[in-house]
KEKE-3310 file (N, C-alpha, C; in steps of 0.2 Angstrom, whole numbers, plus 5000, padded with zeros to 4 digits):
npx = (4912:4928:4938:4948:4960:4969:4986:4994:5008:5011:5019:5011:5011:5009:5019:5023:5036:5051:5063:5076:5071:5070:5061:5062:5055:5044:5034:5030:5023:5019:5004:5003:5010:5000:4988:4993:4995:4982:4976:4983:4977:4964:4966:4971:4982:4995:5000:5010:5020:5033:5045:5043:5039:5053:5058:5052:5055:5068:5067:5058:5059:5071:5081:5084:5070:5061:5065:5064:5050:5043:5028:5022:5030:5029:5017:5018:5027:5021:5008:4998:5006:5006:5015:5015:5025:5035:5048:5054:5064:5061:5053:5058:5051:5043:5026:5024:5019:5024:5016:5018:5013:4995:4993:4980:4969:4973:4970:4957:4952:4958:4950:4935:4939:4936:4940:4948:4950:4962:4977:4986:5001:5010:5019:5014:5014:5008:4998:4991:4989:4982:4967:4964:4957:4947:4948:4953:4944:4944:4955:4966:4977:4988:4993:5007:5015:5022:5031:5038:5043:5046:5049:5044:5025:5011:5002:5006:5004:4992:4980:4968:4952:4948:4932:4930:4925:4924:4925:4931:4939:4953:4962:4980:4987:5001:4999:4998:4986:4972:4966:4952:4943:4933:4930:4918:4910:4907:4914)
npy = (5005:5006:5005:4997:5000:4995:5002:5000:5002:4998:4990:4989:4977:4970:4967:4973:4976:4978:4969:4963:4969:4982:4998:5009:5014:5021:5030:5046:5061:5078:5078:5065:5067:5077:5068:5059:5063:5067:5056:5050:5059:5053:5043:5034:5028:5017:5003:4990:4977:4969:4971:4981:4991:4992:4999:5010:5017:5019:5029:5039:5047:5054:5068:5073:5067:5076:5086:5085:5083:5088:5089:5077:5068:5074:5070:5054:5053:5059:5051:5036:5020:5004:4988:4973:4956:4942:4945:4955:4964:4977:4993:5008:5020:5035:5033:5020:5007:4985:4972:4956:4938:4932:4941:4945:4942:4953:4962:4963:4966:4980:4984:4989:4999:5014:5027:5034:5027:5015:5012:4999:5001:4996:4982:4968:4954:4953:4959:4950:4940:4945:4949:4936:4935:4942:4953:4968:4980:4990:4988:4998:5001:5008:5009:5010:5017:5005:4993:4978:4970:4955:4952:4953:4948:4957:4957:4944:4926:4925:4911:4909:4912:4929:4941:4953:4972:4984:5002:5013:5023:5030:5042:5048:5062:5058:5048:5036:5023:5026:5012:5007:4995:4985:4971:4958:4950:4937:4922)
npz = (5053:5052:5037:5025:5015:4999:4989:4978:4965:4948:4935:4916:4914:4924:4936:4954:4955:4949:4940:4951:4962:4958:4957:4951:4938:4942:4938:4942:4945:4947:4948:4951:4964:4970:4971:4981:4992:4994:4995:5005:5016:5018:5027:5043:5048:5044:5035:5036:5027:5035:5024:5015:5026:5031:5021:5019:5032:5033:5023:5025:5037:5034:5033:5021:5012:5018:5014:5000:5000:5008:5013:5010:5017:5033:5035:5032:5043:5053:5056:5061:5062:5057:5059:5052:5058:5059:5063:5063:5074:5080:5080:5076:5069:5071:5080:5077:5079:5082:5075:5080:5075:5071:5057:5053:5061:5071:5062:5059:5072:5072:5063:5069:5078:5081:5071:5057:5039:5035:5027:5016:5010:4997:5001:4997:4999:5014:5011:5000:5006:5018:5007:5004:5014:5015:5021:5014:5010:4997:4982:4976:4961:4955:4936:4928:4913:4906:4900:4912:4909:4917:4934:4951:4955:4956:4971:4973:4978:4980:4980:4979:4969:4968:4966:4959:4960:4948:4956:4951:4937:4934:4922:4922:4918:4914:4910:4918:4926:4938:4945:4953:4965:4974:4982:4976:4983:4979:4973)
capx = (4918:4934:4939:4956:4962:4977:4987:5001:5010:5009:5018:5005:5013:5008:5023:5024:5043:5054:5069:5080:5066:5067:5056:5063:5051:5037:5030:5028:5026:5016:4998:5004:5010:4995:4986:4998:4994:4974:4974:4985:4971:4960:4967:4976:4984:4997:4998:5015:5025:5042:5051:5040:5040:5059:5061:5050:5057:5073:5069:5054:5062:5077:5081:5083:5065:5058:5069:5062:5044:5039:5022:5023:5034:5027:5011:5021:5030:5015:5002:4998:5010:5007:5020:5015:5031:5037:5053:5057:5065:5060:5050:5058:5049:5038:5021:5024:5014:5025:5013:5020:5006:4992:4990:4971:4965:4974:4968:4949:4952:4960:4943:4932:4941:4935:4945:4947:4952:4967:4980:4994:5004:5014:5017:5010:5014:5003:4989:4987:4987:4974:4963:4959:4953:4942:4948:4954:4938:4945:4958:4969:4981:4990:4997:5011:5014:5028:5032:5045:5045:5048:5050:5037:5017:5006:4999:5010:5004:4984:4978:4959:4950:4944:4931:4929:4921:4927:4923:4933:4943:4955:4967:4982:4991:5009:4999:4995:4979:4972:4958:4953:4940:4929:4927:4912:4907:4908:4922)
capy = (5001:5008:5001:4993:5002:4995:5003:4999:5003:4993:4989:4987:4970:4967:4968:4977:4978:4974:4962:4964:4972:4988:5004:5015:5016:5024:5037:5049:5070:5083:5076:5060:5066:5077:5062:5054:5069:5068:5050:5052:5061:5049:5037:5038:5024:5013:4995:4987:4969:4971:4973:4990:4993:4994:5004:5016:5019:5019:5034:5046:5053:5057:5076:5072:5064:5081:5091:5085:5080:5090:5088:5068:5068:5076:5064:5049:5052:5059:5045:5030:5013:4998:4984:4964:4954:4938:4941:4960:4964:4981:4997:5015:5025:5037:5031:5016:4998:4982:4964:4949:4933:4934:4949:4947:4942:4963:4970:4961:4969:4986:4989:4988:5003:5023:5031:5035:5021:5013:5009:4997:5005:4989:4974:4963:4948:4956:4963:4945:4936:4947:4948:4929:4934:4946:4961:4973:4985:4995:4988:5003:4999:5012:5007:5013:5015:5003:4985:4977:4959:4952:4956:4950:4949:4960:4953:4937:4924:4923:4904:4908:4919:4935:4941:4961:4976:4990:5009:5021:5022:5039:5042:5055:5065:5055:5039:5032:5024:5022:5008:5006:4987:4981:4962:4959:4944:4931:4918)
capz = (5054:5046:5030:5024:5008:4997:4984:4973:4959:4945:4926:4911:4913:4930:4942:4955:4957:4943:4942:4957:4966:4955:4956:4948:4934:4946:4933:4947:4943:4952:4949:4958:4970:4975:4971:4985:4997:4997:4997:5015:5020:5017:5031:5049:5050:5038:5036:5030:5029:5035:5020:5015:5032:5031:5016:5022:5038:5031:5018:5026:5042:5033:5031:5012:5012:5021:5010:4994:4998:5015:5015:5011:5024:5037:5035:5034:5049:5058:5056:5066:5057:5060:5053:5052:5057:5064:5061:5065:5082:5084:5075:5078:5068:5075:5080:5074:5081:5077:5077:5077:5076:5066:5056:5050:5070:5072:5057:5060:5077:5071:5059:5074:5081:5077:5067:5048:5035:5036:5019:5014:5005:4994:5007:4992:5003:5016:5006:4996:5015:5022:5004:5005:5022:5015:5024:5012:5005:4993:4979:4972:4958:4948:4932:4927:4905:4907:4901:4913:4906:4922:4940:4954:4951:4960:4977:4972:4985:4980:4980:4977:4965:4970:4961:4961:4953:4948:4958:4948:4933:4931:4917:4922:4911:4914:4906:4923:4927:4943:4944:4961:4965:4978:4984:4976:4987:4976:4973)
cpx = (4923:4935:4948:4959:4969:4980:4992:5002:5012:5013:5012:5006:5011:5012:5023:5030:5046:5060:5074:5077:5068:5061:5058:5060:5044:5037:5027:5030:5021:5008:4999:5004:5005:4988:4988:4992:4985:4972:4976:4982:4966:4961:4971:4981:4987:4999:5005:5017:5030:5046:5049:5041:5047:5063:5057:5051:5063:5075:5064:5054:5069:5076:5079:5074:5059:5061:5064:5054:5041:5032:5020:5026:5031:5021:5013:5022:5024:5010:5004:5001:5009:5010:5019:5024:5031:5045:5059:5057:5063:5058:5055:5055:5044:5030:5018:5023:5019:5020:5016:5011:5002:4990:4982:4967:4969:4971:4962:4948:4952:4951:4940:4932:4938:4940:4941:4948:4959:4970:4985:4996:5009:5012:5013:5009:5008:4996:4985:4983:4981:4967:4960:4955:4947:4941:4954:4947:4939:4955:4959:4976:4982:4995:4999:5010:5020:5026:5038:5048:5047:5049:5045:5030:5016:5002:4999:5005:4995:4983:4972:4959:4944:4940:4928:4926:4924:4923:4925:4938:4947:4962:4972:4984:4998:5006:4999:4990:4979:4965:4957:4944:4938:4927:4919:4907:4907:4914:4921)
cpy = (5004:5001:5001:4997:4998:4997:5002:5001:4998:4994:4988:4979:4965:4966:4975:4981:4975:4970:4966:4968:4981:4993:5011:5020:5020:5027:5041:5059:5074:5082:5072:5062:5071:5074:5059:5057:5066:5060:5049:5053:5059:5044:5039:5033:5020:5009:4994:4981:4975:4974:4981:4995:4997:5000:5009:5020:5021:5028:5040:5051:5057:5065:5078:5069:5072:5087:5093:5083:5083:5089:5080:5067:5068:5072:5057:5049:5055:5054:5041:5025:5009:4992:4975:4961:4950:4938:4951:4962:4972:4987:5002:5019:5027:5035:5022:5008:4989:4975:4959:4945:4933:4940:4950:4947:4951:4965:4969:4968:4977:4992:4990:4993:5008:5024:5031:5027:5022:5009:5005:4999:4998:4984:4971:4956:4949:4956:4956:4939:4940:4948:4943:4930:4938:4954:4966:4976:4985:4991:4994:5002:5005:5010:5012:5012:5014:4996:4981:4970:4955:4956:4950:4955:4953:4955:4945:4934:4923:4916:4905:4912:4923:4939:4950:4967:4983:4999:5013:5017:5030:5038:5047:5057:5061:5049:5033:5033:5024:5017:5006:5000:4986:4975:4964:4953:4939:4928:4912)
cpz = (5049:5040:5030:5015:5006:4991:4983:4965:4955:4939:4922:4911:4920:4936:4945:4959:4950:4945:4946:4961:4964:4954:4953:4940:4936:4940:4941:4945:4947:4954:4951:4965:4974:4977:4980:4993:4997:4998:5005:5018:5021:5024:5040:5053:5044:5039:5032:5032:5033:5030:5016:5021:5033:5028:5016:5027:5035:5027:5021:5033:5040:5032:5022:5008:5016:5016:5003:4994:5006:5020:5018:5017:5031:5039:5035:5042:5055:5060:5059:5061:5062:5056:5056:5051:5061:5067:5061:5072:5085:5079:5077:5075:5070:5073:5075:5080:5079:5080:5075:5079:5069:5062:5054:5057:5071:5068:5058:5067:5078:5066:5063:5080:5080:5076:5060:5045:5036:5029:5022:5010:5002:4998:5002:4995:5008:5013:5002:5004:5015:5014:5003:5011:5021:5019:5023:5007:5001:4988:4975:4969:4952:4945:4926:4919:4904:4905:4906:4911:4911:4929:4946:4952:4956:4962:4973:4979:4984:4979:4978:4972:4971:4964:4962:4956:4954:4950:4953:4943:4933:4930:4922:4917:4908:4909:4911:4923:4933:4943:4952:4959:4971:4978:4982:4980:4986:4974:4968)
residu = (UNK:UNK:UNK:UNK:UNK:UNK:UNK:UNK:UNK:UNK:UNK:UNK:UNK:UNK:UNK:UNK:UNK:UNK:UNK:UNK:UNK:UNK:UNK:UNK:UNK:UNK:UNK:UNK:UNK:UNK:UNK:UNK:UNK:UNK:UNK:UNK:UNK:UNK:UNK:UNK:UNK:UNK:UNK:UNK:UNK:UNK:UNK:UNK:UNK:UNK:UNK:UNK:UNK:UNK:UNK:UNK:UNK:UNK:UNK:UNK:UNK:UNK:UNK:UNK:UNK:UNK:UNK:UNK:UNK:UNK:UNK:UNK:UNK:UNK:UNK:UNK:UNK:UNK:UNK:UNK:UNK:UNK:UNK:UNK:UNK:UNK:UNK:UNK:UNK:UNK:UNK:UNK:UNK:UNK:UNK:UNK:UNK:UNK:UNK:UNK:UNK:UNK:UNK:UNK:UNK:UNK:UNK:UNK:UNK:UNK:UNK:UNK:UNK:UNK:UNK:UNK:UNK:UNK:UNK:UNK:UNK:UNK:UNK:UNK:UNK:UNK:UNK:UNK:UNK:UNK:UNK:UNK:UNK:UNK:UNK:UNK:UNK:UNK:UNK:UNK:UNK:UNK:UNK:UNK:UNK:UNK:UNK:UNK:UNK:UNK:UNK:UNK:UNK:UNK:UNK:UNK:UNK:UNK:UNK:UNK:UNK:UNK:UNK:UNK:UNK:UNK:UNK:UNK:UNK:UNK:UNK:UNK:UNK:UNK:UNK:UNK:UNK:UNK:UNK:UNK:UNK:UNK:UNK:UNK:UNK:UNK:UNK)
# end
């Protein structure tokens, strides 16, 4: 059965967007992003809300977006996307699925399939939905060495506790960590 991976990037503070929906604090340098890159290759298929959805369509077909990140690029916009929406009229980018409905009755559906594993990339609205459902595997949260003192929580939107254990710990050099977590069954 394929897996559901999720990763985000994260403050020491816990948001994972700062106030006015700012990211401009990524910590992102050469180990990221071939970090970025073999995680890609991990999967063949990406999972977004709408509003990730948007701002990723927005920036990874551009010329500017192939210019400065070829690789990244070229893997975004080659892979299978698939974008949760009730409320968007139409996907254009390439190889890209849109579902309106339930997204956990698809993505139940979509594990079940052959292939690789399958990420969210942000989508925190998304990613907190389908975790009470119990189908996201693999929690990947990289934290950034930042405080923003406000913003939105990371996977805002939980009702229940999830109770999880931790896979991996790995330090970078920038001062990100990445901690990656599996459901551990328990609630």
């Amino acid at each position: 059965m394929r897996r559901v991976l999720f990763f985000m990037m994260t403050s020491l503070d816990g948001y994972f967007e700062g106030p006015g929906q700012s990211i401009d604090w990524h910590n992102v340098d050469e180990e990221f992003n071939q970090f970025a890159i073999d995680q890609i290759g991990e999967v063949d298929t990406l999972l977004f809300g709408r509003v990730t959805y948007e701002g990723m369509a927005s920036y990874w077909p551009t010329t500017d977006a192939v210019a400065n990140d070829p690789e990244v690029a070229g893997l975004m916009n080659s892979l299978s996307k698939v974008v949760f929406s009730n409320t968007l009229a139409g996907a254009d980018w390439s190889n890209t699925t849109l579902v309106a409905g339930d997204a956990a009755v698809e993505l139940a559906r979509l594990k079940q399939q052959p292939g690789k594993d399958m990420i969210i990339f942000g989508s925190s609205n998304l990613a907190a939905s389908l975790a009470e459902r119990g189908l996201i595997d693999e929690f990947r949260v990289m934290i950034n060495p930042v405080l923003l003192g406000g913003g939105t929580p990371l996977l805002h939107g939980i009702y229940q506790r999830l109770n999880l254990r931790l896979l991996s710990a790995r330090p970078f050099a920038s001062g990100n960590v990445l901690l990656s977590y599996a459901p551990d069954g328990s609630r």
